[in-house]
MDAnalysis code that builds the backbone (N, CA, C; Angstrom):
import MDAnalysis as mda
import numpy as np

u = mda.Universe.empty(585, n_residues=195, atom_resindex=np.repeat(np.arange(195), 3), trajectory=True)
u.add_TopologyAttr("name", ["N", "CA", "C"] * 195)
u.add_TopologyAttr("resid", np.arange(1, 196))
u.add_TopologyAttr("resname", ["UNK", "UNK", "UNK", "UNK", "UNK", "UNK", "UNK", "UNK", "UNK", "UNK", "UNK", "UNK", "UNK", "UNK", "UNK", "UNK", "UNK", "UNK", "UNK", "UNK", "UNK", "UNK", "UNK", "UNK", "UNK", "UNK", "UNK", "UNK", "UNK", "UNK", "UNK", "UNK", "UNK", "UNK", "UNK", "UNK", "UNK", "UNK", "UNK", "UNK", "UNK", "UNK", "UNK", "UNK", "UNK", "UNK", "UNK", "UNK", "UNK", "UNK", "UNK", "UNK", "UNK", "UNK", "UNK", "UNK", "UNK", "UNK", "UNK", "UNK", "UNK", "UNK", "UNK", "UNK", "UNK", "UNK", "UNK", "UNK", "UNK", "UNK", "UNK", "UNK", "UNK", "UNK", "UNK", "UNK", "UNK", "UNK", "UNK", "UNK", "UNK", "UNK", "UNK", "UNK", "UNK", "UNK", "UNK", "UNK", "UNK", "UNK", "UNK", "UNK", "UNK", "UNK", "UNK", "UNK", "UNK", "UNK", "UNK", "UNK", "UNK", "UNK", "UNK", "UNK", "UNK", "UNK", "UNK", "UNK", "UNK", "UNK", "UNK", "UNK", "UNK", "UNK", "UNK", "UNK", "UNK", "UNK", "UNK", "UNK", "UNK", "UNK", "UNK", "UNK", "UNK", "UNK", "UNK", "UNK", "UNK", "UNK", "UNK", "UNK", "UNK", "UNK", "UNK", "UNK", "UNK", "UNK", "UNK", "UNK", "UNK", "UNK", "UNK", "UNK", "UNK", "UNK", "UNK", "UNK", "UNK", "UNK", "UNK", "UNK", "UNK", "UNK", "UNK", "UNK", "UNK", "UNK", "UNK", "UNK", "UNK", "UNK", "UNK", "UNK", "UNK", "UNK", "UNK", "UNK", "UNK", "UNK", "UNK", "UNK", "UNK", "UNK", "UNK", "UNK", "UNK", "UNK", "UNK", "UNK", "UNK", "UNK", "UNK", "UNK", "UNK", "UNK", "UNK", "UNK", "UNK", "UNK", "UNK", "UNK", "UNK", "UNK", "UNK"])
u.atoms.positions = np.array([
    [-13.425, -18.653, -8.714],
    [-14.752, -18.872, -8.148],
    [-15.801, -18.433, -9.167],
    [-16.831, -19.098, -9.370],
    [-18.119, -19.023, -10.448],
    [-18.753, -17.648, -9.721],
    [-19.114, -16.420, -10.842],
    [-19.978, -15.340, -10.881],
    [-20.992, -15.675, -11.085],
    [-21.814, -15.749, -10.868],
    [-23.471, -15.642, -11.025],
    [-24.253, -14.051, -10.766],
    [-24.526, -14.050, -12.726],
    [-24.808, -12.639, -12.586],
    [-26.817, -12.625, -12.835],
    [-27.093, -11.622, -11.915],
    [-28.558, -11.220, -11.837],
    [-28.811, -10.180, -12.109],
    [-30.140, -9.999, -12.135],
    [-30.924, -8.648, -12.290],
    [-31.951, -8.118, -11.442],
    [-32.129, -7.716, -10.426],
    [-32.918, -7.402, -9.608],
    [-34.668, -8.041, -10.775],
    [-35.328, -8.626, -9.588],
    [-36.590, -8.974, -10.433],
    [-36.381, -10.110, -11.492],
    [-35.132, -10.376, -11.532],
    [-35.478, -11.712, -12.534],
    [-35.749, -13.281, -11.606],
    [-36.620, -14.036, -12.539],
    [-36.166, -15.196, -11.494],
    [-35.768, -16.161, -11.911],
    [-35.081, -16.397, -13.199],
    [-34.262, -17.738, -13.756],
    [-33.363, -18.048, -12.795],
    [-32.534, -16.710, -12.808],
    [-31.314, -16.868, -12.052],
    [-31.097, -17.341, -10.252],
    [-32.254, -17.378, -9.793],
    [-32.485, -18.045, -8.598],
    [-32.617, -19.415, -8.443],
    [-32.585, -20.385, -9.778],
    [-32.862, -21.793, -9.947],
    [-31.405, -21.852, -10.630],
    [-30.096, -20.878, -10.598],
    [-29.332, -21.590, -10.412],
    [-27.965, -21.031, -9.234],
    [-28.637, -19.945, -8.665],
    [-28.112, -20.067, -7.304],
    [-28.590, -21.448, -6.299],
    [-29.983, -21.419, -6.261],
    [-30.240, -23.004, -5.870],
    [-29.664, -24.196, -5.862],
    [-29.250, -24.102, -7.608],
    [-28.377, -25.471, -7.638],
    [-27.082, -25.209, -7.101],
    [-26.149, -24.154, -7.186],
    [-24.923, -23.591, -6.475],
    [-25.394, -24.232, -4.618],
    [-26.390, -23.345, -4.413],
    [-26.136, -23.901, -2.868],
    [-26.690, -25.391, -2.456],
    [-27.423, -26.133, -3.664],
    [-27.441, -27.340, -3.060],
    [-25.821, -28.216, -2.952],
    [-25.471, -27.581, -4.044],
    [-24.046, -28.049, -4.238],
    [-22.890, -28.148, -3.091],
    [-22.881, -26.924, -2.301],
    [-22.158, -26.784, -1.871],
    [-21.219, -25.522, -2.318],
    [-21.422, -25.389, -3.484],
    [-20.371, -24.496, -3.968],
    [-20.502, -23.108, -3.976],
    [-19.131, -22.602, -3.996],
    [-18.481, -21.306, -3.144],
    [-19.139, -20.874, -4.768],
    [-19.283, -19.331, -4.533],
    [-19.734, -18.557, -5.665],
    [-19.763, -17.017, -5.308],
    [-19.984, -16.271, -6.089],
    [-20.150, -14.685, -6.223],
    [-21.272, -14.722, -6.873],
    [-22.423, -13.773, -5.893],
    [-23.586, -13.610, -6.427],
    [-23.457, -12.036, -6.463],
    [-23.790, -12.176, -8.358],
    [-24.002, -10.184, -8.641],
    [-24.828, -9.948, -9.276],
    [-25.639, -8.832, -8.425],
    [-26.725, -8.046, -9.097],
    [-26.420, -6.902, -9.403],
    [-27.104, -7.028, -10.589],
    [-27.003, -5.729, -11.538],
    [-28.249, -5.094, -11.806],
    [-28.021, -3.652, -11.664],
    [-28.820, -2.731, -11.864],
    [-29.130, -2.792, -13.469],
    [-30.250, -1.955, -13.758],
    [-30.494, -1.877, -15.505],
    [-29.313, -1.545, -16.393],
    [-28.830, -0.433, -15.957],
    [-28.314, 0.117, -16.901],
    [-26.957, -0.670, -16.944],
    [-26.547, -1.514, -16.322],
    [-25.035, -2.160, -16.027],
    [-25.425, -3.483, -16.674],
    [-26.953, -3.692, -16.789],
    [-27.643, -5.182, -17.607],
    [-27.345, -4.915, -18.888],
    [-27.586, -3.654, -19.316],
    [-27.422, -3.564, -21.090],
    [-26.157, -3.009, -21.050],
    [-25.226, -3.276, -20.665],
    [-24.216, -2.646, -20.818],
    [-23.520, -3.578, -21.744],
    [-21.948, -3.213, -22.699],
    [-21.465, -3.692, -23.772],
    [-20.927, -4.864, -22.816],
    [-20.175, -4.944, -21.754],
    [-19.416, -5.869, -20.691],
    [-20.362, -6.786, -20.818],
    [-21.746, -6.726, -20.043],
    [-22.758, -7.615, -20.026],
    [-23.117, -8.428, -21.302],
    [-23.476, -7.904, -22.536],
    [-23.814, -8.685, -23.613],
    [-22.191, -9.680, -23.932],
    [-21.349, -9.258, -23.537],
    [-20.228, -10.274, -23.783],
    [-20.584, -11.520, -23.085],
    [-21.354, -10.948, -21.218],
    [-21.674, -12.613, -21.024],
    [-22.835, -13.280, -21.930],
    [-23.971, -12.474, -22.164],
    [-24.687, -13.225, -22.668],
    [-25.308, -12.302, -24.136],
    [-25.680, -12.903, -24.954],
    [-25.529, -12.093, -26.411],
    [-27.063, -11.572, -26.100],
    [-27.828, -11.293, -25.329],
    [-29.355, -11.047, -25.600],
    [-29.369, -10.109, -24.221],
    [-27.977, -10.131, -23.728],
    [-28.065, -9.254, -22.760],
    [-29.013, -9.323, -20.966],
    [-29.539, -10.705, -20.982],
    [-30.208, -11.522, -20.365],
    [-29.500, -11.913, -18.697],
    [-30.225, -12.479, -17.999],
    [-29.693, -13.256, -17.137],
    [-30.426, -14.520, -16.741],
    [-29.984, -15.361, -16.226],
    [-28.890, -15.600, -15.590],
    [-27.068, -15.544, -16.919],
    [-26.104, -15.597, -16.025],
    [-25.023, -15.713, -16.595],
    [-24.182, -16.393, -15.969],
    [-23.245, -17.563, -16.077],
    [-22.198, -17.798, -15.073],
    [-20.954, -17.704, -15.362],
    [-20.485, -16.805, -14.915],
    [-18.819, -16.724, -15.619],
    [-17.997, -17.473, -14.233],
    [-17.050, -18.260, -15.537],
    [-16.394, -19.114, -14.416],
    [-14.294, -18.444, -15.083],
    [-13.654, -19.093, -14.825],
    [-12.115, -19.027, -15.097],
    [-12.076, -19.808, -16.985],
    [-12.991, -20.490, -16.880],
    [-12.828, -21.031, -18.371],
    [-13.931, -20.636, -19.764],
    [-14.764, -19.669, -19.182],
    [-15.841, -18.623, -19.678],
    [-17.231, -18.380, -19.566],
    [-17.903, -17.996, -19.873],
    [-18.950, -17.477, -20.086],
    [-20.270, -18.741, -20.187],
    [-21.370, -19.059, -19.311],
    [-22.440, -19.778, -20.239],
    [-23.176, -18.859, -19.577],
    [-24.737, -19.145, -20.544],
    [-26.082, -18.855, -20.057],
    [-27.317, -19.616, -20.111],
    [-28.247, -19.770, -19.772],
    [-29.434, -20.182, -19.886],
    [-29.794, -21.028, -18.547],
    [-30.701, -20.970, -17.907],
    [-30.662, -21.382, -16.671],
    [-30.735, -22.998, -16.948],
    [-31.745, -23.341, -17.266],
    [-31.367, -24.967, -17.388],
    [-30.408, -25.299, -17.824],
    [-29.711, -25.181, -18.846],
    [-28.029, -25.484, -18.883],
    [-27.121, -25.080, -17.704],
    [-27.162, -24.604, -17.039],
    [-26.316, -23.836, -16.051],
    [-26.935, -24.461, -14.625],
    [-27.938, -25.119, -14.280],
    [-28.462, -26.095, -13.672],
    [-27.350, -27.281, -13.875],
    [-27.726, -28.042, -15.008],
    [-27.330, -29.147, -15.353],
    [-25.778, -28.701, -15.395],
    [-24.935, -27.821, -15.764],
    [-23.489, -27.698, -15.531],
    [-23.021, -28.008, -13.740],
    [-23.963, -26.746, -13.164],
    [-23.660, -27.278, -11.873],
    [-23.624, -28.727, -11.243],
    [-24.724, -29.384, -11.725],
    [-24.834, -30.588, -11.060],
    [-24.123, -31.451, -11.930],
    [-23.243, -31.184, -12.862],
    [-21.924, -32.128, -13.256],
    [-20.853, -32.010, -12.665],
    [-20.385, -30.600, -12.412],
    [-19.169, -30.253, -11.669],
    [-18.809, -30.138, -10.567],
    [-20.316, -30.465, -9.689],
    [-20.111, -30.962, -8.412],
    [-20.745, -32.422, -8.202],
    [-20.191, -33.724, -8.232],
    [-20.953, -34.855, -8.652],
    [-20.751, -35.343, -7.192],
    [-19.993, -34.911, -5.808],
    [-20.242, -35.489, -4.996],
    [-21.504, -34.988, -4.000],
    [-22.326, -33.787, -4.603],
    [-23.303, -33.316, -4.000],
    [-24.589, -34.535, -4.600],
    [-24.661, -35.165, -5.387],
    [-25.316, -36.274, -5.733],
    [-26.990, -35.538, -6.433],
    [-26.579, -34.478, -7.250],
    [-27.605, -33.736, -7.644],
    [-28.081, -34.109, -9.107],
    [-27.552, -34.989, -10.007],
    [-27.731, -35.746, -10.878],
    [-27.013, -37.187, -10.533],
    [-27.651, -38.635, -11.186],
    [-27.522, -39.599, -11.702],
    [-26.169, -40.054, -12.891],
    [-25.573, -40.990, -12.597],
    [-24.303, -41.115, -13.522],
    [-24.704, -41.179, -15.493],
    [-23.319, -40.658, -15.705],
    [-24.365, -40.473, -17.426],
    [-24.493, -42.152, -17.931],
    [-25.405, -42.004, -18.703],
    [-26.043, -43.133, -19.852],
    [-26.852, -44.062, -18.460],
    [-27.038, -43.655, -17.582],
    [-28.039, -44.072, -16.804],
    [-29.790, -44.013, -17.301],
    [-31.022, -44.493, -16.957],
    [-32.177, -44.189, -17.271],
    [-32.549, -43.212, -16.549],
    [-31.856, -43.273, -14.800],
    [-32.180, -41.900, -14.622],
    [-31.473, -40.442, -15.114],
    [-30.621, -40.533, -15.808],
    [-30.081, -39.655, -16.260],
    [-30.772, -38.653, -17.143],
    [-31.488, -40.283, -17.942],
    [-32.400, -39.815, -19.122],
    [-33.657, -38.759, -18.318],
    [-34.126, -39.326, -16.773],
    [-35.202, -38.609, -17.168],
    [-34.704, -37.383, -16.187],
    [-33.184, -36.874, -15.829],
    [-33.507, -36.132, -15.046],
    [-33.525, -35.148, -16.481],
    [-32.562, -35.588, -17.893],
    [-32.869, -34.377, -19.079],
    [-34.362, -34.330, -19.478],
    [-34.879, -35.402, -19.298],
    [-36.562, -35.157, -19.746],
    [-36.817, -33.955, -18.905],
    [-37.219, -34.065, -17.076],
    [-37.921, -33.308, -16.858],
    [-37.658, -31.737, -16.933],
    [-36.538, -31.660, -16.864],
    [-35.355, -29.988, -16.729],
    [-35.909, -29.902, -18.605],
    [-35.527, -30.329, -19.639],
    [-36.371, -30.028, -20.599],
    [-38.139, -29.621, -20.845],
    [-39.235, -30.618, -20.305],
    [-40.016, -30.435, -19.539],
    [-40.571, -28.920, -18.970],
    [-39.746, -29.009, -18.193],
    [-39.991, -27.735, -17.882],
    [-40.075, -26.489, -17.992],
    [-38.849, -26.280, -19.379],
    [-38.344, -25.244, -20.156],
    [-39.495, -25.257, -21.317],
    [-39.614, -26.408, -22.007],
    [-40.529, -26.254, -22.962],
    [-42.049, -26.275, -22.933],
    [-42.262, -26.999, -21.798],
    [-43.685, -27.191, -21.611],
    [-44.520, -26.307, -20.644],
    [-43.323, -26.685, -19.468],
    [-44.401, -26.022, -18.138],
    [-44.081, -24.829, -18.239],
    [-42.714, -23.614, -18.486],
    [-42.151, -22.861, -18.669],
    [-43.318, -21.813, -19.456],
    [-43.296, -22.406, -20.467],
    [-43.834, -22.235, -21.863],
    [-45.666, -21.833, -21.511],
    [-46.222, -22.712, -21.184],
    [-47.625, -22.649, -20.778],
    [-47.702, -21.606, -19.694],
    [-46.923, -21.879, -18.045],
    [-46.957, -20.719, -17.351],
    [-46.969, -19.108, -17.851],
    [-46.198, -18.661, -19.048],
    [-45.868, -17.612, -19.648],
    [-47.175, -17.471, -20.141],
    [-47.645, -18.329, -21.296],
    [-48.817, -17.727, -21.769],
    [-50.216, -17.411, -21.216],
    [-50.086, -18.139, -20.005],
    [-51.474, -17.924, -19.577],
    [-50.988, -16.806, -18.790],
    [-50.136, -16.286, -18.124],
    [-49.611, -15.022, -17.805],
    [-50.408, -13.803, -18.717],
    [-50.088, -14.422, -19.914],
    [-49.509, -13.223, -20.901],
    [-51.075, -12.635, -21.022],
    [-51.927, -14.286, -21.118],
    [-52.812, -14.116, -21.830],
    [-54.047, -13.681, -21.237],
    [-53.713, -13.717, -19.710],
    [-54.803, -13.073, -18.781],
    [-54.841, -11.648, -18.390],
    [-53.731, -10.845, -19.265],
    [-53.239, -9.419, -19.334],
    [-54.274, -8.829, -20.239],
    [-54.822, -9.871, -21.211],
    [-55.249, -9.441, -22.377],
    [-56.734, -9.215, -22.388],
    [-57.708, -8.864, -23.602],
    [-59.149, -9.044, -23.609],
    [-59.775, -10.700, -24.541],
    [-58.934, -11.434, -24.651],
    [-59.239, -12.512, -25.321],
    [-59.564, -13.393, -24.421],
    [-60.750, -13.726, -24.022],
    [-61.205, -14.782, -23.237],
    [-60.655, -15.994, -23.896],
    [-60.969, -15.992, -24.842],
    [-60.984, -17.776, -25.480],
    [-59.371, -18.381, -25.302],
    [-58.838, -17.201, -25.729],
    [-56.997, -17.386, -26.165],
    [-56.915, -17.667, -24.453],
    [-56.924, -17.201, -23.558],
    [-56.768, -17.569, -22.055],
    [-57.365, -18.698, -21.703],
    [-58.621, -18.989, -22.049],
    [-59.257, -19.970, -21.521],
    [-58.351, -21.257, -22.220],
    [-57.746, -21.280, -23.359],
    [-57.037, -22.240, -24.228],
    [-55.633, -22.617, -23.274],
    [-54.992, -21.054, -22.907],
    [-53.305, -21.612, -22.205],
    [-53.642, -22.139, -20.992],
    [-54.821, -21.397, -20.094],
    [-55.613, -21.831, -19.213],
    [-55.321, -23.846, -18.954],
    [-55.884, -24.273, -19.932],
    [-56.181, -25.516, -20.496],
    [-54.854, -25.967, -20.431],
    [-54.153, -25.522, -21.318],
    [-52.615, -26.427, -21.644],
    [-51.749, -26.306, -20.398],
    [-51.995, -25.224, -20.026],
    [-51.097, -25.376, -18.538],
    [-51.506, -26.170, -17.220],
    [-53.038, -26.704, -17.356],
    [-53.418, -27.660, -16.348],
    [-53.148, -28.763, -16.912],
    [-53.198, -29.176, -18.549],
    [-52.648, -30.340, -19.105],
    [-51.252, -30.864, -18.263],
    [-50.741, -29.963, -18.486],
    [-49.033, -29.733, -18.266],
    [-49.119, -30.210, -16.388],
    [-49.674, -29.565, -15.846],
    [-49.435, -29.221, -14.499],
    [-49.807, -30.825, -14.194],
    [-51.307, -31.535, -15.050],
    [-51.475, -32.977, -14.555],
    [-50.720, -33.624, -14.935],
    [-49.658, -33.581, -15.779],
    [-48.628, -34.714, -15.915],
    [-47.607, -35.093, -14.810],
    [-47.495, -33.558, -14.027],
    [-46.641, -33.687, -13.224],
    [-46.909, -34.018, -11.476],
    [-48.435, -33.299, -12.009],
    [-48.784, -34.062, -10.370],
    [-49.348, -35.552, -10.836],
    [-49.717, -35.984, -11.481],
    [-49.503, -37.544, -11.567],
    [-48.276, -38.254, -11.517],
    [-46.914, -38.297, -11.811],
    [-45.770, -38.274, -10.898],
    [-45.942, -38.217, -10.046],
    [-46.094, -36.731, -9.038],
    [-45.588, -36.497, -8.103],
    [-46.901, -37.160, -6.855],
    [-48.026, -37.316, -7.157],
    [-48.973, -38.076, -6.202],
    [-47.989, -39.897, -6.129],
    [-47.481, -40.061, -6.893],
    [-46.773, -41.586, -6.548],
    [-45.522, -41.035, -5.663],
    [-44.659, -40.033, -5.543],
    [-43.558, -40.043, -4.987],
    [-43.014, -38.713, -4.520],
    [-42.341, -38.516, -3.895],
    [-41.970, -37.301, -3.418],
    [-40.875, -36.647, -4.720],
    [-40.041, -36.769, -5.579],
    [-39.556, -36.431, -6.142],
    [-39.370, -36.969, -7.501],
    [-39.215, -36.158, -8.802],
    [-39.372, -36.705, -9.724],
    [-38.581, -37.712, -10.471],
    [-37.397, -38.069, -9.623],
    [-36.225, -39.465, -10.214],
    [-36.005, -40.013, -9.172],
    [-36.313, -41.310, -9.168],
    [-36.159, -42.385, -8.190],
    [-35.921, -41.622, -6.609],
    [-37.730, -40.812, -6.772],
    [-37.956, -40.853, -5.480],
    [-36.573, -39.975, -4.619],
    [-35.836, -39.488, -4.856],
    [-34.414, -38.797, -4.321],
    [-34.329, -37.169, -4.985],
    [-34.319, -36.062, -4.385],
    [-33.772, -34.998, -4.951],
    [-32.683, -34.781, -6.045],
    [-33.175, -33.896, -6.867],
    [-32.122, -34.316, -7.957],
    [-32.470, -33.025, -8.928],
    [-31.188, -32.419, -9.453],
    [-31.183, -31.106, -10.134],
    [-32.599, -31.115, -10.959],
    [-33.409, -31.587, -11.597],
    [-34.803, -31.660, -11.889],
    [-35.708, -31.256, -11.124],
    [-35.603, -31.396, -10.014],
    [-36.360, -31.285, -8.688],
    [-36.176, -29.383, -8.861],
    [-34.397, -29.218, -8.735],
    [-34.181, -27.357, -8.989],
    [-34.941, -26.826, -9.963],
    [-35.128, -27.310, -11.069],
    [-35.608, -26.385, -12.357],
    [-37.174, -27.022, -12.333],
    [-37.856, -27.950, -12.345],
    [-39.283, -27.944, -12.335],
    [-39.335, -26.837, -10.767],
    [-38.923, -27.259, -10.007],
    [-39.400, -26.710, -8.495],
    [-39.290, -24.993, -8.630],
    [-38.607, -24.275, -9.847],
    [-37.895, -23.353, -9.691],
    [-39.399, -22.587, -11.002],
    [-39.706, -23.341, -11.997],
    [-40.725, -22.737, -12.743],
    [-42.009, -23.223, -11.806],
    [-42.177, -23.744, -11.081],
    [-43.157, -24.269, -10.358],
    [-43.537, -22.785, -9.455],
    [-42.603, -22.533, -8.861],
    [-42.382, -21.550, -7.976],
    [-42.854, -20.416, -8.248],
    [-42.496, -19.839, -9.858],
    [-43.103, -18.876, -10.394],
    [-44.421, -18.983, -10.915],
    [-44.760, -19.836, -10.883],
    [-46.298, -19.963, -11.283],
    [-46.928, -19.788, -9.817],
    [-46.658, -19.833, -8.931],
    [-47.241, -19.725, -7.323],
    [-47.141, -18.180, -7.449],
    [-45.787, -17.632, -7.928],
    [-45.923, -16.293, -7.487],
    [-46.687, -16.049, -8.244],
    [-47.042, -15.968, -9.846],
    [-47.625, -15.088, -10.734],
    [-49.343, -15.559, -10.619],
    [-49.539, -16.822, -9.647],
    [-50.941, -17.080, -9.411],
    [-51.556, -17.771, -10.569],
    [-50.754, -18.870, -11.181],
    [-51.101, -19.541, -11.892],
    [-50.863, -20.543, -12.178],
    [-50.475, -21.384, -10.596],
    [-50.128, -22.695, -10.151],
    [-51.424, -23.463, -10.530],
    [-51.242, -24.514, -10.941],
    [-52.601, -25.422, -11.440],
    [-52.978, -26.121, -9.981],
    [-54.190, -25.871, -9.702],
    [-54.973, -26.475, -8.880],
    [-54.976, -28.162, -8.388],
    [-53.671, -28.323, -7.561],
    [-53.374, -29.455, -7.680],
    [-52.805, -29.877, -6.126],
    [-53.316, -30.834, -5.145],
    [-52.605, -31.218, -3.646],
    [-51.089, -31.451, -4.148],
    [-50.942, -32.567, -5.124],
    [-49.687, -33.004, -5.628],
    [-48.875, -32.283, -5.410],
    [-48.922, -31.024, -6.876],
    [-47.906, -29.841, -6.362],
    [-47.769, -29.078, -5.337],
    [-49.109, -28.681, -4.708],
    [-48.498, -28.079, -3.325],
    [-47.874, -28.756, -2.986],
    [-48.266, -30.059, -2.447],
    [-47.064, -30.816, -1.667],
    [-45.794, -30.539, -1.648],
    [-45.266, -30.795, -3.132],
    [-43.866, -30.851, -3.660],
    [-43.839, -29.297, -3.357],
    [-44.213, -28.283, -3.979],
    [-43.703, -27.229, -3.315],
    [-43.495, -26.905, -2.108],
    [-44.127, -27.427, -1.274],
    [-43.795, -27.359, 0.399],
    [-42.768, -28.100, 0.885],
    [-42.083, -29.433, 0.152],
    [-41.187, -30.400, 0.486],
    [-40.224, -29.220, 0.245],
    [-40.125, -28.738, -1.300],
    [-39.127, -28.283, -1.850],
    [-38.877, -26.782, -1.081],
    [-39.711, -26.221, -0.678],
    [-39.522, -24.724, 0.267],
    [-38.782, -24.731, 1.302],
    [-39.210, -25.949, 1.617],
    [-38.514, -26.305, 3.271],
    [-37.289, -26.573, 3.173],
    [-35.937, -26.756, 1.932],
    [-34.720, -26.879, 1.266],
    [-34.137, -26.077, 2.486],
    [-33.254, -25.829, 2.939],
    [-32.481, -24.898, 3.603],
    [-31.922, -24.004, 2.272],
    [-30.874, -24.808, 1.544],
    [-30.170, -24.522, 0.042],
    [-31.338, -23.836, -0.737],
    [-32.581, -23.619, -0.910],
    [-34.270, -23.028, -1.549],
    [-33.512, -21.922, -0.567],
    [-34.054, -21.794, 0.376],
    [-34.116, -20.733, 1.372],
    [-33.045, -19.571, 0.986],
    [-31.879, -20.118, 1.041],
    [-30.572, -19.071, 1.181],
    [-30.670, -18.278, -0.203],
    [-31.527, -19.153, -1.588],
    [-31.066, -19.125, -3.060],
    [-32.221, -17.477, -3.511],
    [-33.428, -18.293, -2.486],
    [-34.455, -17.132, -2.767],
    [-34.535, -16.246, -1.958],
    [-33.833, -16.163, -0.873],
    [-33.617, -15.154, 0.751],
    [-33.563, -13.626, -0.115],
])
């Protein structure tokens, strides 16, 4: 059975318990205290000492969007990705990329950058993260989900950095995304992942 290891307070690792329970699939969810996070055991799962982690019978991965996209290969009758060399295939790697690099990326800095005394440098991530945020509510004002209109592991990892920008209060001012965040809250599988 797949380990899924956490850290109290992190929240990668909740976008891929998500994908676990949209799945269906049986799992061990473990949280770890600090000192059991830096421990020598731990950096074996992941070299930066990080989480998420999923140890399965055949080893070790990390990084939540990879570990997204693993889940939703190895369970293909939960219908959480598109068959490969499909177009939707293509864009469910666009948006799960997307998200890591762009929206991921922008959410962090304007985080970072509203900690700080640099107006301008904030007012700038400020900017790139509503850039970011209108690409996606322009999508999402045409459709309820971001690949042919159907839930789909993309839906987990945008919905999952989406999420943290609600908590950290730096969701871009947008009906679109509320929406989708309210479709996506109402998940039963959301519910149990973030409970």
């Amino acid at each position: 059975m797949p380990r899924l290891y956490h850290r109290e307070g992190a929240g990668r690792p909740a976008r891929v318990r998500w994908a676990l329970e949209e799945a269906g699939a049986p799992y061990d969810f473990i949280v770890m205290d600090s000192e059991t996070g830096r421990s020598d055991e731990h950096a074996r799962r992941h070299p930066l000492g990080r989480v998420p982690a999923l140890e399965t019978d055949d080893g070790t991965l990390f990084e939540s969007a990879a570990l997204c996209l693993h889940v939703a290969d190895l369970y293909p009758e939960a219908g959480l990705i598109p068959p490969t060399g499909t177009h939707e295939r293509g864009e469910v790697y666009q948006w799960v990329l997307f998200a890591m690099t762009e929206l991921e990326a922008a959410m962090l800095r304007t985080i970072v950058t509203r900690r700080g005394t640099d107006a301008d440098q904030t007012a700038k991530a400020e900017e790139r993260l509503e850039r970011v945020g209108a690409v996606l509510a322009d999508v999402l004002g045409q459709t309820d989900y971001l690949v042919g209109n159907r839930f789909t592991i993309a839906d987990v990892v945008v919905g999952g950095v989406l999420g943290s920008a609600r908590k950290y209060d730096v969701l871009p001012d947008s009906p679109a995304l509320s929406s989708y965040l309210e479709r996506l809250d109402s998940r039963p599988a959301r519910q149990r992942a973030y409970a």
